[in-house]
C-alpha positions in Angstrom: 134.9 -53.7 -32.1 137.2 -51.1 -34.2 134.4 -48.7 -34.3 134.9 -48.1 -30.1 138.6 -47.0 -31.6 137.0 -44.4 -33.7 135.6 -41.1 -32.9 131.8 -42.1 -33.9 132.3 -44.6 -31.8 133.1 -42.8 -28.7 130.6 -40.4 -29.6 128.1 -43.3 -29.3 129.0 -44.5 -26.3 129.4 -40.7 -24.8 125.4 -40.4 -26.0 124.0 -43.5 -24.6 126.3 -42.9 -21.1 124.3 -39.5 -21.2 121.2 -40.6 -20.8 122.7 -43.7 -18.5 123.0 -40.7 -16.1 119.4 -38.8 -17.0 118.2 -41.9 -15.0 120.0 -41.6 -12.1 119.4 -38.2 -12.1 115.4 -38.7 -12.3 115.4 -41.4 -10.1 117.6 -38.6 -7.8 115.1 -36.5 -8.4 111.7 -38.7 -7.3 114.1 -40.0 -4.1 113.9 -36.5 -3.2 110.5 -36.0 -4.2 108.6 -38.9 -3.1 111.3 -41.1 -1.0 111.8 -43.8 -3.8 112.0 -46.8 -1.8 114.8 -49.5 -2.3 113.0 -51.4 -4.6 112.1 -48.8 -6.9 116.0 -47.4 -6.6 117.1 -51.3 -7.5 114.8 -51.5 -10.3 115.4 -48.3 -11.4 119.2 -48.7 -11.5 118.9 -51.8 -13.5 116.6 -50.8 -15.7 118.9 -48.2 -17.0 122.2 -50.1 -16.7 120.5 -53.0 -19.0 119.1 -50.0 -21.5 122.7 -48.9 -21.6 124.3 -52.1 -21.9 122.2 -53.4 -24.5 121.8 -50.5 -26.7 125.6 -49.7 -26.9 126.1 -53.7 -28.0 123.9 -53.0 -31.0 125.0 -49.8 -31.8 128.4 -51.1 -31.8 127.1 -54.4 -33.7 125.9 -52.7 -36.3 128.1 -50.1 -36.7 125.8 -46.6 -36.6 127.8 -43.9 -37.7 125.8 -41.4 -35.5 123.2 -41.7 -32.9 120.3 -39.3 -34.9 117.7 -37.2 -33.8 115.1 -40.0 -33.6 117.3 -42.3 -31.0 118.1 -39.3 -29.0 113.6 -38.8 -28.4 113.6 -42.6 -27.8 116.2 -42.3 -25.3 114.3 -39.8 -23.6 111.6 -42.0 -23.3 113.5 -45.0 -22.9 114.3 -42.8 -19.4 110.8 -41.9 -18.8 110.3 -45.5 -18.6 112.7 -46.3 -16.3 111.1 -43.8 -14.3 107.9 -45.1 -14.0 109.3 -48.9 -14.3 110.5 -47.9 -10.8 107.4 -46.2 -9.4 105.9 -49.4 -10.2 108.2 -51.5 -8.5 108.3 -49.2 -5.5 103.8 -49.4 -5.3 104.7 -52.9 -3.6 105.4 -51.4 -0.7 103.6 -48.2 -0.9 101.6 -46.1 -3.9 102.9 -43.2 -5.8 101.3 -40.3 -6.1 98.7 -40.4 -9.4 99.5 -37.3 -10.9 103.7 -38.3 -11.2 102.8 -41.5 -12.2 100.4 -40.2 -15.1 102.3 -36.8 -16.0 105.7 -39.3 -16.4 103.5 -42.0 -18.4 101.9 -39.8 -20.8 104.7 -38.0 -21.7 106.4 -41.3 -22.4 103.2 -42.0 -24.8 103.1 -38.9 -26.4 106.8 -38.9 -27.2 105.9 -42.2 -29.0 104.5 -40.2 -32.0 107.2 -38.0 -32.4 110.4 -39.9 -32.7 109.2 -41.7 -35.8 108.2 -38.2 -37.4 111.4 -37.0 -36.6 113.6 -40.0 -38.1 111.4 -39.4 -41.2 111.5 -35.6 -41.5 115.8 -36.0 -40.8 116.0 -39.2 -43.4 117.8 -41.0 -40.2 114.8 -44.0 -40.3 117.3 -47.0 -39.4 116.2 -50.6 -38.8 118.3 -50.1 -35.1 115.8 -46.8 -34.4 112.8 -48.8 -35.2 113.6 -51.9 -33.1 114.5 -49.5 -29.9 111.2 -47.5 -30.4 109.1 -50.8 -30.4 111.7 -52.4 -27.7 110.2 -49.1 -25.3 106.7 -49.4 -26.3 106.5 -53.3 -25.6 108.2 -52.2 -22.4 106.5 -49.7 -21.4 102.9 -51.6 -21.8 104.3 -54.4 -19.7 104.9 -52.5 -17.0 101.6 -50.8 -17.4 100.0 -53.8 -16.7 101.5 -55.4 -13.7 100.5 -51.9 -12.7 97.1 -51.9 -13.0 97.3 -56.4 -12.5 97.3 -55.8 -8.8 94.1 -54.0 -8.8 91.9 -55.9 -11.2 94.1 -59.1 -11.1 96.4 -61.1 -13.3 94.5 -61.6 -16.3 95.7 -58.0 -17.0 99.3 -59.1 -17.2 98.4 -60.7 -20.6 98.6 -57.5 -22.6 101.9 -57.0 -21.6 103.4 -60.0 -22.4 101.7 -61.1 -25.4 104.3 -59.8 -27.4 107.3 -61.8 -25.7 105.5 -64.7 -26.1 105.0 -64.3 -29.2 108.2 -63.4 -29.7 109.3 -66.6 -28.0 107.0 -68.5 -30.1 108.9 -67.6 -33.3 112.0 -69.2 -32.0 110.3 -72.2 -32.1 108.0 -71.3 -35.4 110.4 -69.7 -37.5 107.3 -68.5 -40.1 106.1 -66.5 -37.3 109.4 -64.4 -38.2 107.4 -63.5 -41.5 107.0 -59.9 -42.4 103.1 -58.3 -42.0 101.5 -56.4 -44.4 101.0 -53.2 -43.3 97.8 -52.3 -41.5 96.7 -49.3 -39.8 93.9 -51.2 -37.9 97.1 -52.9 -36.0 98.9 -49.9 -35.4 96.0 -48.4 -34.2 95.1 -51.5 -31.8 98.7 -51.2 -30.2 98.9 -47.5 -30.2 95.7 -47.8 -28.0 97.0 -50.1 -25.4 99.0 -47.7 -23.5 96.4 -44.8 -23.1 93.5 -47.6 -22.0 96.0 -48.7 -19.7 96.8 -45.5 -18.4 93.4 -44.4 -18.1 92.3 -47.5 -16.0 95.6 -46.8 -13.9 94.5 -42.9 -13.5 91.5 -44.2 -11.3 89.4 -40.9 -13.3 86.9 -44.0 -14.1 84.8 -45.8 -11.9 86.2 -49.2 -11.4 83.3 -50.8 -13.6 84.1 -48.8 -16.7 87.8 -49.1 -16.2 87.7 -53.0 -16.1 85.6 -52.6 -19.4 88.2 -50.2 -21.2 91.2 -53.0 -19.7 89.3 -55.8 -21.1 88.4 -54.1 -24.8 92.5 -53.5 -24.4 92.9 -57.0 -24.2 89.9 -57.9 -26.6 91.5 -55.7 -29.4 94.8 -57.5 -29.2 94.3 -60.4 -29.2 92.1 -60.1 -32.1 95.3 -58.6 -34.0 97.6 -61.2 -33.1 95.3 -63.1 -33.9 94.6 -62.3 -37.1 98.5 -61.8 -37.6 99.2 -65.4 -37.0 96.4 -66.3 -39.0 98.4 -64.5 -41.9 101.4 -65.9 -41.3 100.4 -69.8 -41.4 98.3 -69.1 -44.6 101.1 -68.4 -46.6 103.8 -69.9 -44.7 104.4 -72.2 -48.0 103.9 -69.2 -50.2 107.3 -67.3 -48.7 109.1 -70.7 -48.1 108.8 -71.5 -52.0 109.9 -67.9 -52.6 112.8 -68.0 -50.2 113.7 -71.7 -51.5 113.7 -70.2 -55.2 115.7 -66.9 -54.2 118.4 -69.2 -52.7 118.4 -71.3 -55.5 119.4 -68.5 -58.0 122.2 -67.1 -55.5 123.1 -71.1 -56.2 123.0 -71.4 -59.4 125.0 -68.2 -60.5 127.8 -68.9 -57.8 128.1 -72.2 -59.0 128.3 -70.8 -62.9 130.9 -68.0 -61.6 133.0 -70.5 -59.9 133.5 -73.0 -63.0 134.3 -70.0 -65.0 136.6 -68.6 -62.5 138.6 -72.1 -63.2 137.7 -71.6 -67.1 138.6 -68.7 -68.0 139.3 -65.7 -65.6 137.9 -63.2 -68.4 134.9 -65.2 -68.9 134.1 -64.8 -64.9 134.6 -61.1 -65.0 132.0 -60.6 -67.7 129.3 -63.0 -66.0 130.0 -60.6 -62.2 129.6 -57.2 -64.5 
């Protein structure tokens, strides 16, 4: 917590309560426009509290000397999302008008492929940048889907939270935690569920073909989590006996540092240089 008592640190927290207010401002802004309902104000509201509550405690946790370039785009469309997050919530009651919902949407998407050129162009790629990007994303296809679940049904909903359960999963099946290879064929599957949703959300397509598109959404994914997992459990073994060995090492020299530490001080400082 000294970093709040810092000037990066309030220069964090002065970023993220920026774009805290960017979403009350856009949500101002479709109230006026559209007469955002109470639901979609609520959802809105809390949408963007939790995006500001959460990304200031890992900021803060992992103590980011400044926000970046890269964050700053994925706050953008962290506020996009919130936007259409509440358009969603406020079709309960009665439907937004298609071309806000798709202009706001697509943005979000296309902003997807330039945040990660920009963190790599500035050298400002951080492990916290990538986890907020894909934190959106995931997001951002959820709500996508209990959009378009009310007019093709719930079996839609299963794109969106494939992820968390999968996520969830791991908590219980720590090799699913494993790192992936990398693989442009699942980039590619995930960078395609967003657009197929939005398309079958647009209504351009007859319903037919937009069920089709939905369902080769689904089709695809599963196939790559599927084939992910498969992965995983095949050399589950493999990275335990790696892990197991690695630790064994860290072991083995603390143990040989220690008994020279009580040896012969010199003796300890040659073995740690």
């Amino acid at each position: 917590m000294a970093l709040i008592n810092t000037y990066d640190g309030r220069l964090l927290l002065s970023e993220t309560t920026v774009g805290a207010g960017a979403q009350v401002l856009l949500l101002a802004f479709l109230g006026t426009a559209i007469g955002l309902g109470p639901a979609g104000w609520l959802t809105g509201l809390a949408f963007g509290l939790a995006t500001w509550a959460v990304l200031n405690r890992a900021l803060l946790r992992t103590r980011t000397r400044t926000f970046g370039p890269a964050n700053r785009v994925t706050l953008g469309r962290a506020i996009l999302v919130g936007a259409v997050t509440a358009l969603v919530a406020d079709s309960f009651q009665s439907s937004p008008p298609v071309s806000l919902f798709v202009g706001l949407t697509a943005v979000a998407l296309i902003l997807d492929g330039v945040d990660g050129k920009v963190a790599r162009r500035t050298g400002t790629s951080t492990a916290l940048g990538a986890r907020f990007d894909m934190e959106v994303d995931a997001f951002l296809i959820l709500v996508l889907s209990v959009y378009v679940s009310m007019s093709m049904g719930p079996w839609v909903l299963l794109i969106g939270l494939m992820r968390y359960v999968f996520v969830a999963a791991a908590k219980v099946m720590p090799w699913l935690n494993g790192s992936l290879p990398h693989s442009m064929a699942r980039k590619t599957v995930a960078a395609v569920q967003g657009v197929f949703l939005l398309v079958a959300a647009s209504g351009l397509l007859p319903y037919t073909a937009g069920f089709g598109l939905v369902a080769l959404a689904l089709g695809s994914l599963l196939w790559s989590f599927g084939r992910d997992i498969a992965w995983l459990f095949r050399t589950r073994e493999q990275r335990r006996s790696e892990w197991a060995a690695t630790v064994t090492v860290e072991e083995t020299v603390t143990a040989a540092v220690a008994a020279l530490e009580t040896a012969d001080p010199r003796e300890a400082e040659l073995v740690r240089s």
